[in-house]
VEXKE-292589 format. One record per residue (C-alpha): residue number from 1; x, y, z. Coordinates in steps of 0.25 Angstrom, whole numbers, m for minus. Each point is the difference from the previous one (the first is absolute). Layout:
N
(node NUM; (X; Y; Z))
...
//
This chain:
354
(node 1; (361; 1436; m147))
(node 2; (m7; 11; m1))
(node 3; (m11; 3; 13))
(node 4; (m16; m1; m5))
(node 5; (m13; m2; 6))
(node 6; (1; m15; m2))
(node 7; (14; m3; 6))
(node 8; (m4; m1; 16))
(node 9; (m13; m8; m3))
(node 10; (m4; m12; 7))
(node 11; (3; m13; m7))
(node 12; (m16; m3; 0))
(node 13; (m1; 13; m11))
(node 14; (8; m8; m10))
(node 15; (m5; m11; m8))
(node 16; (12; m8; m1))
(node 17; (3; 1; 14))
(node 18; (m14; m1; 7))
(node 19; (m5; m11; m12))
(node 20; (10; m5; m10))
(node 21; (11; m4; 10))
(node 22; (m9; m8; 10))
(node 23; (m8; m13; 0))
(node 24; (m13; 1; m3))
(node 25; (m2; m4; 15))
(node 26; (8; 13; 4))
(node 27; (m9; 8; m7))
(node 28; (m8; 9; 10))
(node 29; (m5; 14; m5))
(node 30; (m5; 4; 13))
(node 31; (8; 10; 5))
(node 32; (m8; 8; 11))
(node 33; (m14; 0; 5))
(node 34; (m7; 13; 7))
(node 35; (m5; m12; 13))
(node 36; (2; m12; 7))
(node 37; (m12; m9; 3))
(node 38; (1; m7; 13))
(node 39; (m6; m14; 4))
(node 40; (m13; 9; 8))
(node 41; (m3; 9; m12))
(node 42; (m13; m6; m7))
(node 43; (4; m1; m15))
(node 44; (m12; 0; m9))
(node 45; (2; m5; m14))
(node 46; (m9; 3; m15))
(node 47; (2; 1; m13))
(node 48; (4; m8; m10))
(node 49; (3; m17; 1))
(node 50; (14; 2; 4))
(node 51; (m4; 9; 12))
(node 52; (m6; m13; 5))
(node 53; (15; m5; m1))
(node 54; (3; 9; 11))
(node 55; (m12; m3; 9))
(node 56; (4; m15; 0))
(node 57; (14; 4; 3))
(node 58; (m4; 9; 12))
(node 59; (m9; m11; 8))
(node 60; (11; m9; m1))
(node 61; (11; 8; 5))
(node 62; (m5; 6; 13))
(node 63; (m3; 13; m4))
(node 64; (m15; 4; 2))
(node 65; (m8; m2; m13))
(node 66; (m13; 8; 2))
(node 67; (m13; m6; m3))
(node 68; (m11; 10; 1))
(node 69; (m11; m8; m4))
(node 70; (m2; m16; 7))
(node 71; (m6; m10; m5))
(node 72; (m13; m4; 8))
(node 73; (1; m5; 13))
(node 74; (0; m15; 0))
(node 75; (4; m1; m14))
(node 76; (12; m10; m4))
(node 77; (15; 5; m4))
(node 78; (m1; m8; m13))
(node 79; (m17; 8; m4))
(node 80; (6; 14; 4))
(node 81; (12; m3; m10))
(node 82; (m9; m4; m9))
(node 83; (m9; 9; 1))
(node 84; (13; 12; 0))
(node 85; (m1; 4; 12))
(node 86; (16; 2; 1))
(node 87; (2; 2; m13))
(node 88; (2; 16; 4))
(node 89; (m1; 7; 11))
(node 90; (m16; 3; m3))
(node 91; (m8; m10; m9))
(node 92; (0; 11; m13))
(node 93; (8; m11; m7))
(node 94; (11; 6; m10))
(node 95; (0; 16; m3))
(node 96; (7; 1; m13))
(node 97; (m1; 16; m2))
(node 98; (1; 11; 8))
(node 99; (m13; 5; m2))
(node 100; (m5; m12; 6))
(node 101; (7; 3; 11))
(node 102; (m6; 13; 2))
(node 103; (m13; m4; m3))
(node 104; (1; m12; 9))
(node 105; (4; 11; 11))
(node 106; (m11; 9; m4))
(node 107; (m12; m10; 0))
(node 108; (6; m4; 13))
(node 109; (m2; 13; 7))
(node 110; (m14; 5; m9))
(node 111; (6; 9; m11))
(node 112; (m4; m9; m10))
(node 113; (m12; m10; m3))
(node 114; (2; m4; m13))
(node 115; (m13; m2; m7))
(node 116; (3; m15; m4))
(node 117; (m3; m8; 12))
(node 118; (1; m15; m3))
(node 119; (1; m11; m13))
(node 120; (m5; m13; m1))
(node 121; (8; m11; m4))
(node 122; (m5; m5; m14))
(node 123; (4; m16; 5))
(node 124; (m10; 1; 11))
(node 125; (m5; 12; 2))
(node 126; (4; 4; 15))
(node 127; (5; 13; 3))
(node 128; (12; 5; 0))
(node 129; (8; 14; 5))
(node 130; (4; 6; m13))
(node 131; (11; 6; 5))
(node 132; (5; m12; 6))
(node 133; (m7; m11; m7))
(node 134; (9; m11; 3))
(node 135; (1; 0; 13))
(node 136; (m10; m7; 6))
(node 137; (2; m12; m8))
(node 138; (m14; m6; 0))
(node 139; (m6; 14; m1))
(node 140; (m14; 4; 8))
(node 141; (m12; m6; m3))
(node 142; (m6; 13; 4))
(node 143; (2; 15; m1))
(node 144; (m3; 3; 13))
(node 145; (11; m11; 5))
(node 146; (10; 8; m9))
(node 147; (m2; 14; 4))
(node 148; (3; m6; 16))
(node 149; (10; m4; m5))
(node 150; (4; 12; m7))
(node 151; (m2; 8; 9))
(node 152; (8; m9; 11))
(node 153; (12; 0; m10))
(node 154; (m1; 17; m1))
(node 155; (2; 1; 16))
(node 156; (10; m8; 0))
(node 157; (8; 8; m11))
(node 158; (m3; 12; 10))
(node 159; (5; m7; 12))
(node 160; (14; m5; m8))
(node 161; (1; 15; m4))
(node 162; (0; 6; 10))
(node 163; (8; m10; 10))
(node 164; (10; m4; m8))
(node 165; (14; 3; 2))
(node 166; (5; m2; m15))
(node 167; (m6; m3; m12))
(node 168; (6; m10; m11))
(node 169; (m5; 5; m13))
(node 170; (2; m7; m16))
(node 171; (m1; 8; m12))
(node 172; (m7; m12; m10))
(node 173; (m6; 7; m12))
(node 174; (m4; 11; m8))
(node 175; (m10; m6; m7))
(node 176; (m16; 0; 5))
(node 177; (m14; m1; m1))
(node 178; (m8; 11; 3))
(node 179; (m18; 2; 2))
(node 180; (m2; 13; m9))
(node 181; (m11; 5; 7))
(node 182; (10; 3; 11))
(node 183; (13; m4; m2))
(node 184; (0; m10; 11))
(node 185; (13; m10; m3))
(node 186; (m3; m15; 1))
(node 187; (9; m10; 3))
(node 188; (m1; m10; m13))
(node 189; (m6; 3; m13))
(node 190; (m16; m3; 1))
(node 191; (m2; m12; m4))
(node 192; (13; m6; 4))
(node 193; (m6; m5; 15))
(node 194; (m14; 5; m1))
(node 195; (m9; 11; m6))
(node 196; (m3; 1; m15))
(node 197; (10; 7; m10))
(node 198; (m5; 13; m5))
(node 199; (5; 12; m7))
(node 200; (m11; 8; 2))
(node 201; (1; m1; 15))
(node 202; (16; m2; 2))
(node 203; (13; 3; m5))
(node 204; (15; m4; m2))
(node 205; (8; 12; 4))
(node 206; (18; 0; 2))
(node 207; (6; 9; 10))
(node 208; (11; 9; m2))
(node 209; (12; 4; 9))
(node 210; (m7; 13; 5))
(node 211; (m13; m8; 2))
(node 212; (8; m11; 8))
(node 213; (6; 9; 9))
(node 214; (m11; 10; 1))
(node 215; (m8; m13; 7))
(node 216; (11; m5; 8))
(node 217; (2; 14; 6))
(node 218; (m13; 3; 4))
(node 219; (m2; m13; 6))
(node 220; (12; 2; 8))
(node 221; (m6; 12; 5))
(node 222; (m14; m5; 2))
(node 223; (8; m11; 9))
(node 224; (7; 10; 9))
(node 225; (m12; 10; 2))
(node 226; (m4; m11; 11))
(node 227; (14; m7; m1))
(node 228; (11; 10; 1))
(node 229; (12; m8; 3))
(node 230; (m3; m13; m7))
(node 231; (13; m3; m10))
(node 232; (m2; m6; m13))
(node 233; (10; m10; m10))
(node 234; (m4; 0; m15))
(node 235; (2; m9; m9))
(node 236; (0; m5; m15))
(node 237; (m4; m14; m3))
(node 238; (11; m6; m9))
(node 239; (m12; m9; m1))
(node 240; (m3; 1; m17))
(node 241; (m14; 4; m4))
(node 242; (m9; m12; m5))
(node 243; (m7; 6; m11))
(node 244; (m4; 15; m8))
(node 245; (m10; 7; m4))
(node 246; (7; 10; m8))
(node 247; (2; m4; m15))
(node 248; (15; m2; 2))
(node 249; (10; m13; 4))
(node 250; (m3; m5; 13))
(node 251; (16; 3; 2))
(node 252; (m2; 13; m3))
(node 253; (m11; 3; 8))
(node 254; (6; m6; 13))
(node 255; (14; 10; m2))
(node 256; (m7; 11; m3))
(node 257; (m9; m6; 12))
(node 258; (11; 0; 11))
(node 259; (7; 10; m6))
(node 260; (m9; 9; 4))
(node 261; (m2; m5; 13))
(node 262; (13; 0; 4))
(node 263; (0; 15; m4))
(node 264; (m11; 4; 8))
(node 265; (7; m8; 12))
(node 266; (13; 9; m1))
(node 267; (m8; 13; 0))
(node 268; (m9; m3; 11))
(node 269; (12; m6; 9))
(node 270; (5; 15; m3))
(node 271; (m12; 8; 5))
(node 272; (m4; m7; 14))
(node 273; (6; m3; 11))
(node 274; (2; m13; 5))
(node 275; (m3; m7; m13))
(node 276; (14; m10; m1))
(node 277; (m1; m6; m14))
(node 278; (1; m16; 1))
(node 279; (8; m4; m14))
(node 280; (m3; m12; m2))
(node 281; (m3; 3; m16))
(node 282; (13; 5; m1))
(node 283; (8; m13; 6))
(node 284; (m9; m10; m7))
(node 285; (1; 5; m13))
(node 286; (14; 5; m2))
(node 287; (8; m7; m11))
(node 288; (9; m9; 11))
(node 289; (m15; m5; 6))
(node 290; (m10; 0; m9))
(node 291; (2; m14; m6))
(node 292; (3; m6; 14))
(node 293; (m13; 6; 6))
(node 294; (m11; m3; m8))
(node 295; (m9; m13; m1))
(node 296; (m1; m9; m12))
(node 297; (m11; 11; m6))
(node 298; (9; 11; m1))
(node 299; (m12; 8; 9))
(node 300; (2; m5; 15))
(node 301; (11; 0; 8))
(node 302; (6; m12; 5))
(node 303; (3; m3; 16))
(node 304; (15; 2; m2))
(node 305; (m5; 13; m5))
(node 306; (m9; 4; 11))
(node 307; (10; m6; 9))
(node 308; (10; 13; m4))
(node 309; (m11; 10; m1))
(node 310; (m4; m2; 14))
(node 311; (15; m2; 7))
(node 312; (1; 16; m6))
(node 313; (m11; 1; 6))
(node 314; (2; m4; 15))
(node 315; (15; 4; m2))
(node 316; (m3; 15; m2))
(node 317; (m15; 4; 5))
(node 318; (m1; m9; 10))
(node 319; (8; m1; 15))
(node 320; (2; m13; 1))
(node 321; (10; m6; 9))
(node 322; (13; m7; m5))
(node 323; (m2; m12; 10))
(node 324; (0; m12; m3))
(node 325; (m14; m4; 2))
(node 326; (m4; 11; m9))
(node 327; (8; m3; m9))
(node 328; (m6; m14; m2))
(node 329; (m14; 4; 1))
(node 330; (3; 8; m13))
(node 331; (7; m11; m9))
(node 332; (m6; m4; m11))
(node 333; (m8; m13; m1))
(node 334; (0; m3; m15))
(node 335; (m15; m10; 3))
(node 336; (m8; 10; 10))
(node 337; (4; 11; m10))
(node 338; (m5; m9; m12))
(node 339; (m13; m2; 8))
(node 340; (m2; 15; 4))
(node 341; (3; 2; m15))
(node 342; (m10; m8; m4))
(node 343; (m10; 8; 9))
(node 344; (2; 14; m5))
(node 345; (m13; 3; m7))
(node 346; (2; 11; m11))
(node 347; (m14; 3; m5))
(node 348; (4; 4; m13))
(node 349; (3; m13; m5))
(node 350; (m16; m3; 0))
(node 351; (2; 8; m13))
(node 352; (7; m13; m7))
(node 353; (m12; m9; 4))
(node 354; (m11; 10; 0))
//
């Protein structure tokens, strides 16, 4: 036969090979990373939902799960959960987009003061943070108690960036919510968890490739100005979408949706160092998997899925020892995985009770 480029590649290059020969379990499209992260590094996590996957998989497993911002002093273990006070790394609650990543990073340091600066909730009216309008669940009853809080939460995000070792990050979405008068992105749709629904003063705006990885890329240099040698793993939820706005099929939407993402997060993982590409998209939603991985709604995936995506995870980026003890600490334990499940709080849902 006669030679050509293909004829000395790896069996992981070849479909039938690397997919179609093996059991689903066998599947494991990680082939390299740039690092390893080591049981001292402090791993901070943000993003979408499934980034909390990772997060709950890192305090349990020995390795060191960074909390930047703590609960108060004296508060209980079951109020600061409550209250999502692990839930990520700093208490911004779930950051869908990019360009509330880099807004998050530009508040933090005084780059940006977005105009809007609180809504109330119509049910009570107490305060809440618009850009994190869920995370206090009782609200404030004052603004005063909220800008504190606010302001707590920003040194916190400063103190996580520039102390951390690596940085777990999620692409979640495309699709957000923007104030007009200065392009601030909000977490939720006004009116979904406070604040009033209007078209004068906001605005539903879908990102593209180029604008995903245009924000992605200046936060990771806004990062390493006071950061230089943090290391980054990205992401793609394979967690579906719950709703669109655009006049299409939700279906649609949420390919077009993760397509794009998963886009962007090949091209940044091309243009930085030390960005290692996590792919737990690309395991969860191949043929072999996707019906095995996902819960009864066809949206979230289901422990023996998460269970893969995070042995990839701690079998490639991770330098955990092949002892015994280790490797009982990480077996999976299908009901404190179904309670942890339970647990992870995915803002955008409010959208279905809104």
């Amino acid at each position: 036969m006669a030679d050509n480029p293909y004829s000395s590649l790896p069996d992981h290059r070849f479909w039938r090979k690397a997919v179609a020969s093996l059991p689903p379990f066998a599947i494991d499209p990680l082939v390299k990373t740039p690092f390893k992260i080591r049981p001292q590094d402090k791993v901070a996590t943000a993003g979408s939902c499934f980034a909390q996957e990772i997060a709950h998989r890192l305090q349990s497993s020995g390795y060191t799960y960074y909390l930047a911002e703590q609960p108060p002093q004296g508060m209980s273990k079951d109020e600061a959960l409550r209250r999502n006070y692990s839930m990520y790394s700093c208490r911004y609650g779930n950051l869908y987009t990019t360009a509330q990543l880099l807004q998050l990073i530009d508040r933090a340091y005084g780059r940006f003061i977005p105009q809007l600066d609180y809504w109330n909730r119509p049910e009570d009216g107490r305060f809440v943070d618009p850009f994190r309008p869920r995370i206090e669940p009782d609200g404030y009853a004052t603004l005063d108690e909220m800008r504190a809080d606010r302001e707590r939460h920003l040194a916190a995000v400063r103190k996580m960036i520039e102390t951390m070792d690596v940085f777990v990050f999620t692409f979640g979405h495309t699709e957000t919510w923007r104030h007009k008068p200065d392009g601030a992105i909000l977490q939720l749709a006004p009116g979904v968890a406070g604040g009033e629904w209007d078209p004068d003063v906001y605005e539903f705006y879908n990102m593209t490739v180029s604008e995903v990885v245009r924000d992605f890329l200046a936060s990771v240099d806004r990062i390493r100005e006071v950061n230089p040698t943090v290391r980054i793993v990205l992401s793609v939820s394979p967690v579906g979408i719950i709703a669109t706005y655009e006049d299409r099929h939700v279906v649609e939407s949420n390919c077009a949706i993760k397509s794009i993402l998963r886009a962007a997060a090949d091209e940044v993982s091309r243009v930085r160092p030390n960005i290692g590409y996590f792919p737990s998209y690309d395991l969860v939603t191949v043929a072999p998997n996707a019906g095995r991985f996902y819960r009864d709604d066809t949206r979230r995936i289901n422990p023996h899925g998460i269970d893969r995506t995070m042995k990839m995870f701690f079998d490639h980026f991770t330098e955990r020892a092949r002892d015994e003890e280790t490797i009982r600490a990480l077996k999976f334990d299908i009901a404190a995985e179904a309670e942890t499940n339970a647990r992870i709080v995915c803002d955008e849902e409010a959208i279905e009770s809104a």
